[in-house]
C-alpha positions, 0 to 999 in steps of 0.5 A: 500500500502506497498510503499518500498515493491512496489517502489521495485517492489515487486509484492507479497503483496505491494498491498492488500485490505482488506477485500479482499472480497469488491474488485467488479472490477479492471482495468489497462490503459497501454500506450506505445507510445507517438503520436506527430503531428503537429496541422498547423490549431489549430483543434486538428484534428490528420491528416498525419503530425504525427511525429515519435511515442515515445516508452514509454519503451524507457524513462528515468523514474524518481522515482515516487513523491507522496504526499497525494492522488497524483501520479507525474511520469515524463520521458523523451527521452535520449539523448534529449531536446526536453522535458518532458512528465508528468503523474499526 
């Protein structure tokens, strides 16, 4: 991983493996939104009491923290307090 390369959002060459020929699979997740409910009963049973979803695209994203073999990506609803959401 060239860091400043892919902090900068540079698609062509930030990533590479080497040997390219032991890459046997690659897979991505995406999440878009952000489902809150209210869980009146302590069942983690997702029912109607869903509130509004958070459009992720929508986030204040602060600047990836790594460390080691550790990711921490934090954001959160502009013009809120009703806090953070964290993906480590």
């Amino acid at each position: 991983v060239n860091w400043r390369q892919f902090l900068a959002r540079n698609t062509s060459g930030s990533l590479t493996v080497e040997p390219q020929s032991s890459i046997l699979y690659s897979t991505a997740v995406v999440f878009s939104r952000l489902l809150e409910y209210d869980d009146e009963n302590n069942t983690a049973e997702a029912t109607s009491n869903f509130f509004p979803a958070y459009e992720l695209q929508d986030f204040s994203w602060s600047r990836m923290n790594l460390s080691d073999y550790t990711a921490v990506l934090c954001g959160s609803v502009p013009r809120s307090s009703n806090g953070s959401l964290c993906l480590q």
